[in-house]
N, C-alpha and C positions, 0 to 999 in steps of 0.2 A: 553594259558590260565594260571590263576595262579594257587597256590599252594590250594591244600586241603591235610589233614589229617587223617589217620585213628590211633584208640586206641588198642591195645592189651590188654585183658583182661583175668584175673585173678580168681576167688574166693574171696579170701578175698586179695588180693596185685594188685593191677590195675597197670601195666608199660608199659612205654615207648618200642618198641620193643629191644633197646639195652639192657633194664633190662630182659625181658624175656632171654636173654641167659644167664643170670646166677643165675636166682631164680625159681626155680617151685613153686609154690603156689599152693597146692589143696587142703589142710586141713582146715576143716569148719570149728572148733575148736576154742574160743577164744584163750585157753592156747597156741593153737601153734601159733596164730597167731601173740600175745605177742611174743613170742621163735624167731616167725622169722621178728617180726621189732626190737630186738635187734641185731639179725643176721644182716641184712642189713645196721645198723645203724654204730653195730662196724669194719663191714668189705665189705665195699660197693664195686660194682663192678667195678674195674677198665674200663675207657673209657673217651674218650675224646668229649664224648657229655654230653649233658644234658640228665637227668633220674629226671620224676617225676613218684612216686609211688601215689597210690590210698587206700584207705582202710575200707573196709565194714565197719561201725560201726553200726550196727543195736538200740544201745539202749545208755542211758545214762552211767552205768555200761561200756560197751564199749570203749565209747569216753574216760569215767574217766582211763580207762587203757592204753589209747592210750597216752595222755596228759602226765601219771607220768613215760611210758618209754622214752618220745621225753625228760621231764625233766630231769631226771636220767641221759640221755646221755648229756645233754649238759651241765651238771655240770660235767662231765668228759671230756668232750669233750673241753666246755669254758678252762679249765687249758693249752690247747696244742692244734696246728694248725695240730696234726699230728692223724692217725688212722692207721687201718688196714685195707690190701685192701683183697680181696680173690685172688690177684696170689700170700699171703703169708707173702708181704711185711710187717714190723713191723713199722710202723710209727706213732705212739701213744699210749697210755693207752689203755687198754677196759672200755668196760662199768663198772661201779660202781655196783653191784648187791647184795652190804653184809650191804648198810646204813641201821638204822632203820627210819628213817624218814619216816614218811606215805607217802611221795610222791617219795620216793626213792622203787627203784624196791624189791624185797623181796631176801633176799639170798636163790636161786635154780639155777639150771643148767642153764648155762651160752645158751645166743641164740645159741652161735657158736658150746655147745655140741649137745645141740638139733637139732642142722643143720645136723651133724655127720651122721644120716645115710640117708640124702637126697640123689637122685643120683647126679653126677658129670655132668653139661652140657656142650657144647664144648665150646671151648672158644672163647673169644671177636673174630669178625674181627680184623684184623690187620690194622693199616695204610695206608699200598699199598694198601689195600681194599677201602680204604673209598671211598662212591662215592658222598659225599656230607653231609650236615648238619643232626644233626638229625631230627627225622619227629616232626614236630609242633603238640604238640598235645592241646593245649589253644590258646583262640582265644586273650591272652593275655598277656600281659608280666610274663613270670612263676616265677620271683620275685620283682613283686610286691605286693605293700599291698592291700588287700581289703580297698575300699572306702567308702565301709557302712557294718553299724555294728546293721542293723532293728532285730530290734525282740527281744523276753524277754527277762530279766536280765539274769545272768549266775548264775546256782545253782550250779555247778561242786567246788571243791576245788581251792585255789587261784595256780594258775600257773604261771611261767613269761609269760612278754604278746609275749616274740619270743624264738624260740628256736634254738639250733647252732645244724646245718646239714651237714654230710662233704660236700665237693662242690660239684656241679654240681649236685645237688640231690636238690629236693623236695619234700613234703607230701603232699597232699590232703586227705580230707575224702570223704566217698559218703554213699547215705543213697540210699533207694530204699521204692518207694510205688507204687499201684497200682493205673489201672483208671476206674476199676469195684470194686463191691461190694462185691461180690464172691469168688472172687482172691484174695481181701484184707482180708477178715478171713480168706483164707483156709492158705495162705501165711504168715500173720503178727496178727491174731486173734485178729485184730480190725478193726474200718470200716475208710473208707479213712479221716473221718473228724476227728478221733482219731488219724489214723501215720500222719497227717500233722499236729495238736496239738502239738504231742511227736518231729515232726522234727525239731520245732521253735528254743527252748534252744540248741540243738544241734548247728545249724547252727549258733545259735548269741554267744556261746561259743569258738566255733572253728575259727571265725574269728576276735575273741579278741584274738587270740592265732598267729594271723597272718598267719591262715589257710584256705587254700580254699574249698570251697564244692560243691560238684557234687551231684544232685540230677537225680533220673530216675522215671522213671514213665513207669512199667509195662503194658502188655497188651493194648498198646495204639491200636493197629490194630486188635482186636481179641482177647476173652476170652476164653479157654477150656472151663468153666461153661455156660458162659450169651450167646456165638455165635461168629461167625463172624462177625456179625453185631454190638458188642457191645465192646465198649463202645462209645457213639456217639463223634463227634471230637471236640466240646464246654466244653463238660466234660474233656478232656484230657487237653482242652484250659486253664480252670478254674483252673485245678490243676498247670499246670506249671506258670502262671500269682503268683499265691501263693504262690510256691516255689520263685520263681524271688524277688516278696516283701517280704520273709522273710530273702533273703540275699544271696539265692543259685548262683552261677558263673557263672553256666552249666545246660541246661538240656536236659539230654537223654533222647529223647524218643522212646520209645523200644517196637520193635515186637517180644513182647517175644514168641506167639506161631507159628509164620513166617505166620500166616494167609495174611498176609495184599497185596493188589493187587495195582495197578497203581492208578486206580482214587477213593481208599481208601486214601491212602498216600495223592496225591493231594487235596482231602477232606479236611485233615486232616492239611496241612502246610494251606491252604487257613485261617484255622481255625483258627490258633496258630497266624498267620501273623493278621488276623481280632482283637484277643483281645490283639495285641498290643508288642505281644514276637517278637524278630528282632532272624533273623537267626543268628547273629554275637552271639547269645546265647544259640542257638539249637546244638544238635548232633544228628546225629540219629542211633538207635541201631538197625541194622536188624539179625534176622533170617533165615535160606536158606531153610527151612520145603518143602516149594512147587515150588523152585526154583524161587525164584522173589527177592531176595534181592538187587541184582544188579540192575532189573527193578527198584525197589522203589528207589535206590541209585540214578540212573538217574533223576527220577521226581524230588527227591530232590536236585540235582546237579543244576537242572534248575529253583527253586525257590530261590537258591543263597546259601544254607548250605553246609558249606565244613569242619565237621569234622563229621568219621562216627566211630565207633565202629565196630571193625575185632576181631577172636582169630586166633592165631596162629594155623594151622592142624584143623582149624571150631573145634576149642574145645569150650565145655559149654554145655549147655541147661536147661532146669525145668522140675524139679521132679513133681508141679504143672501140669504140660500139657505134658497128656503121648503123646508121638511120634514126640515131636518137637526136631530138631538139635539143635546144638549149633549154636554158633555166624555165619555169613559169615566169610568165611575165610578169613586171611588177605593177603595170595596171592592172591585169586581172588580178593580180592576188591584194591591192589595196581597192579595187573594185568589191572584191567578193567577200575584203574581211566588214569595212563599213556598212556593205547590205546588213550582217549580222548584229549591226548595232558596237561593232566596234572600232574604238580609236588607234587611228592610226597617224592621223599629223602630217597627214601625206599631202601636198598640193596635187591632184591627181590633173588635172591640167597642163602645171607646167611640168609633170612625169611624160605626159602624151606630147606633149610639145617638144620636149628632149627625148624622147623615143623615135619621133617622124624626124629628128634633126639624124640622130646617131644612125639610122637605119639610110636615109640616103647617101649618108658618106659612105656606109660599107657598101653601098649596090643592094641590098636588102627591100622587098617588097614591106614596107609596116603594115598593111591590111593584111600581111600573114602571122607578124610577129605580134601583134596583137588587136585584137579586136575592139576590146575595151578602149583604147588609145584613139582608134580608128574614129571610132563612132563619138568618141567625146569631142575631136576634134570637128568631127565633120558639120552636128549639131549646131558647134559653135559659131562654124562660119556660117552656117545659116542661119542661123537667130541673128546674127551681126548684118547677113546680105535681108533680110526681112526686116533690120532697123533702119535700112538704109532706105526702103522702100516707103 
C-alpha cells in the first residue's frame, strides 16, 4: 500500500513530528506566540528533514503580526545564508528586533529570551537512527507556490510577496471555524457565515505572501450543544467547498468532540466526495472520546484520504466540550496505519520517546495518553534489561 501521513499538533505551532522534539508550544497567548516564531525563526532546529510549522492565526490583527515578524526576519536573514541553530551553533545574525519601522519587530525581549525558561526536550534522533524520509505531511509540494490567489483584495500592510526561511523549514497558517451554530458563538462569537466572511482576506493575504493555508472545520461529527446528530454532513459539505474557493490548501475535518461513529464518518466523506471536494484535499482530524478514531481512520482510509491529524501522548482537546480527549494519538495512529501495510516514515520509537518526555512535563499520566507509546517503550527496556543479563 502507499504512503499516508499523519500531522502532530500543536496550540498555536502546528509541526512536522521532527519539530515537535524541539519546540513545545502550549501558550494561547498572541505575545508568546510572536516570542516563539522569532524563536524558531532565529534558531531552528537542527535536522536533516523537512519541518513545516502551522500557526493559529485566529484574526486579522494576528496574521498582521505573523507577516511583520517573517518580514523582520528576512531582512536579517536576506543579508546572510547563515543563522543559529539550537545545538548552539552561531551561524548568522539574529533577528533585527531594535528597527523602528512599523513593520520591523518592536525592540523587547528577544524570542530566544523568552524561550529561556521553556523546558529543554531531548534531542534530535541521530543519523544512525534515521529510518527514512520525513513524514509527508501536504498532499503537495511543500515549496511550492500557491496557484490561486481567489478571494478579496488584501487590507493588511504591504509585505514582500516571499519571505526568506532558514532551510528545510516552512510556514503555513491555519484558521479554524465551526459547522454548527452553537459552537461557532460559543467558540469565535459569531455565526459561521461571519468566520468564513473574516476567513476570506485572511486567506487571499497569506497566499500573496507565498503562504499556505489550512483551514478546519470544527465539530464535523458531533456538537456538545446541537447533538450527536448535528451538524448534517451537506453543511460540513458547504462549508469546506467555501473554504477550497476562497483559496484554502487543506481541509481538516475534525471530530472535535470524538462523537463520530463508522457510518457518520462514511455519511459524511459520501457527502464532501458529492459536492465535489477530492480527498487529495481532505485530512481528517479525529478525536479518541469513545474510542473510534482508528475506526473512522479506517472508513476514511478506504474512501482514499491519507493524511490524518495525531498529537503526540493524545495531547489536546476543547474547553468547548467538557470530557472530550485530545487528538488520537500519533502512536496509535502510526501504530495502526503500518499494521495495514502502510508507510508512513515514522520513527515510532523516538514518537514514544518524545511522547513519555512531553507527557511528564505537563503532569500527564502517558500509560493513558497512549498505549501504543507505552508498550513500545516498555518492551524496549526489557529486551535491553534481558541483554544485560
Amino acid at each position: 500500500m502507499g504512503p499516508a501521513s499523519t500531522r502532530a499538533r500543536g496550540f498555536y505551532a502546528i509541526n512536522s513530528l521532527q519539530a515537535v522534539e524541539n519546540v513545545l508550544i502550549i501558550d494561547e497567548q498572541m505575545d508568546n506566540s510572536k516570542a516563539i516564531l522569532e524563536h524558531i525563526l532565529q534558531t531552528p532546529p537542527p535536522t536533516s528533514h523537512d519541518v513545516s510549522y502551522q500557526w493559529l492565526l485566529p484574526n486579522q490583527k494576528g496574521l498582521d503580526r505573523f507577516l511583520a515578524t517573517c518580514e523582520a526576519f528576512s531582512k536579517s536573514f536576506g543579508s546572510s545564508s547563515a543563522w543559529r541553530t539550537q545545538d548552539g551553533t552561531d551561524q548568522g545574525p539574529a533577528l533585527n528586533t531594535s528597527a523602528q519601522d512599523s513593520n520591523e519587530m518592536p525592540s523587547s525581549t528577544s524570542g530566544t529570551e523568552a524561550m529561556s525558561s521553556y523546558p529543554t526536550p531531548p534531542p534530535s534522533p541521530s543519523p544512525t537512527n534515521d529510518q527514512g524520509p520525513s513524514l509527508n505531511t501536504s498532499t503537495q509540494d511543500p515549496n511550492a507556490m500557491p496557484s490561486s490567489t481567489r478571494g478579496l483584495p488584501s487590507t493588511s500592510p504591504d509585505y514582500s510577496s516571499t519571505f526568506s526561511f532558514p532551510p528545510r523549514t516552512t510556514h503555513e497558517i491555519s484558521l479554524f471555524c465551526a459547522a454548527t451554530e452553537t459552537f461557532s458563538q460559543r467558540n469565535t462569537n459569531c455565526s459561521i457565515a461571519e468566520s468564513l466572511s473574516r476567513f476570506r482576506p485572511l486567506i487571499t493575504t497569506a497566499k500573496s505572501h507565498g503562504l499556505k493555508a489550512r483551514a478546519y472545520i470544527s465539530v464535523a461529527l458531533g456538537c456538545p450543544f446541537e447533538g450527536a446528530d448535528a451538524p448534517s454532513p451537506t453543511t460540513v459539505a458547504d462549508i469546506a467547498t467555501s473554504l477550497l474557493e476562497m483559496g484554502a490548501d487543506e481541509i481538516s475535518v475534525a471530530d472535535t468532540t470524538g462523537m463520530g461513529t463508522a457510518p457518520r464518518t462514511e455519511e459524511l466523506l459520501k457527502a464532501l466526495s458529492a459536492a465535489g471536494v477530492r480527498t487529495e484535499d481532505l485530512a481528517l482530524h479525529f478525536h479518541d472520546t469513545y474510542g473510534m478514531a482508528l475506526v473512522n481512520a479506517l472508513v476514511s482510509l478506504k474512501h482514499g484520504v491519507r493524511v490524518f491529524d495525531a498529537a503526540v501522548g493524545g495531547l489536546g482537546g476543547c474547553p468547548f466540550s467538557p470530557g472530550a480527549t485530545g487528538n488520537v494519538a500519533t502512536e496509535e495512529m502510526v501504530y495502526f496505519m503500518e499494521s495495514l501495510g502502510l508507510r508512513t516514515g515514522v520513527d515510532l520509537r523516538e514518537v514514544a520517546r518524545i511522547g513519555e518526555w512531553i507527557s511528564g512535563e505537563l503532569g500527564r499520566d502517558y500509560r493513558v495518553g497512549s498505549r501504543v507509546g507505552k508498550a513500545k517503550l516498555s518492551r524496549e527496556k526489557w529486551l535491553e534489561e534481558k541483554g544485560r543479563g
